[in-house]
N, C-alpha and C positions, 0 to 999 in steps of 0.2 A: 303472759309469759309462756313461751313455748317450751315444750318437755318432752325427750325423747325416752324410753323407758325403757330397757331389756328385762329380759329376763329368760333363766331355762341355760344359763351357761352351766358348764361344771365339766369332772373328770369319768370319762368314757373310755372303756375296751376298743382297740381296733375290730371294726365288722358294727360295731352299736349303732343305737341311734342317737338322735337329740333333736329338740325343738327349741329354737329361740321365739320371744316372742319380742314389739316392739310395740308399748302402748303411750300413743300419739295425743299431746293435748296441746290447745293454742295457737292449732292452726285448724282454714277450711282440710278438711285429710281429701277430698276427693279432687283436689287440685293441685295434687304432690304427687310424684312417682317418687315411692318407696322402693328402697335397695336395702339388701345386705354387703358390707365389707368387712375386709378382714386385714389383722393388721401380725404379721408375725416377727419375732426378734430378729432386728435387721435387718428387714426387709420394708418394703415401702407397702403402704397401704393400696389390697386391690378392690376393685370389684369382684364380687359372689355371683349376687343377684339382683336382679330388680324387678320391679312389677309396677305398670301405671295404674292409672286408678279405673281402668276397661278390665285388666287384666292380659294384657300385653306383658310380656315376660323376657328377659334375655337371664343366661347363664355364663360365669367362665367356662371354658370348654373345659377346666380341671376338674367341676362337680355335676357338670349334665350326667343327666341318669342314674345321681345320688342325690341332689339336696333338693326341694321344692320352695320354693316362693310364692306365697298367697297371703290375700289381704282380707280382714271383713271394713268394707264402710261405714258399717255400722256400728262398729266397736273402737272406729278407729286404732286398727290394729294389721300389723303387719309379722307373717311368722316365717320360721325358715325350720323346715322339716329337712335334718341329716342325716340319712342314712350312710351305711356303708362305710362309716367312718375312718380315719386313714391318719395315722399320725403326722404326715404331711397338712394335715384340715387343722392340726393345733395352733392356735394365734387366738388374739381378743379380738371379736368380732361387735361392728358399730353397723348402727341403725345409721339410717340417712333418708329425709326428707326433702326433695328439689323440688320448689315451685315451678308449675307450668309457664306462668305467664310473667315473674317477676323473680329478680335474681336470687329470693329466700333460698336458703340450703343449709339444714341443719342437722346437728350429729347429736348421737345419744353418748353416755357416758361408757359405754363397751361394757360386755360380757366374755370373759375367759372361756375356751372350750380348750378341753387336752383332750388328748388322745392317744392313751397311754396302758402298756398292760402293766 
């Protein structure tokens, strides 16, 4: 059974930090390019981030040079370090695992981040 896991959501000052984390079980992990998205009221779920399992990385261009995306293999685990936090970054934010070679693509249960004084 595969299981996406978050974890590290919660309510944050604009300027904070936060760390999500995503702990992956019931799949190979080194054969998924893990993402972060985000999903806010009303609005359609986007892409954050992502990182292949080299450590290849892309960004929305709304959080370059505030959030980071990094993986351990060996823990099968994928994080997302937020800095700079912005009340606009408030939405529940889902894990996402795409297989490389076969159509798998799975989501975690989301974690809430706000962003709020």
């Amino acid at each position: 059974q595969v299981q996406l896991v978050e974890s590290g959501g919660g309510l944050v000052q604009p300027g904070g930090s936060l760390r999500l984390s995503c702990a992956a079980s019931g799949i190979i992990f080194n054969r998924y390019t893990m993402g972060w998205y985000r999903q806010a009221p009303g609005k359609q779920r986007e892409l954050v981030a992502a990182v292949t399992s080299g450590g290849n990385t892309n960004y929305a261009d709304s959080v370059k040079g505030r959030f980071t995306i990094s993986r351990d293999n060996a823990k099968n685990t994928v994080y997302l370090q937020m800095n700079s936090l912005k009340p606009e970054d408030t939405a529940v934010y889902y894990c996402n695992g795409k297989a490389y070679f076969t159509p798998e693509n799975y989501w975690g249960q989301g974690t809430q981040v706000t962003v709020s004084s």
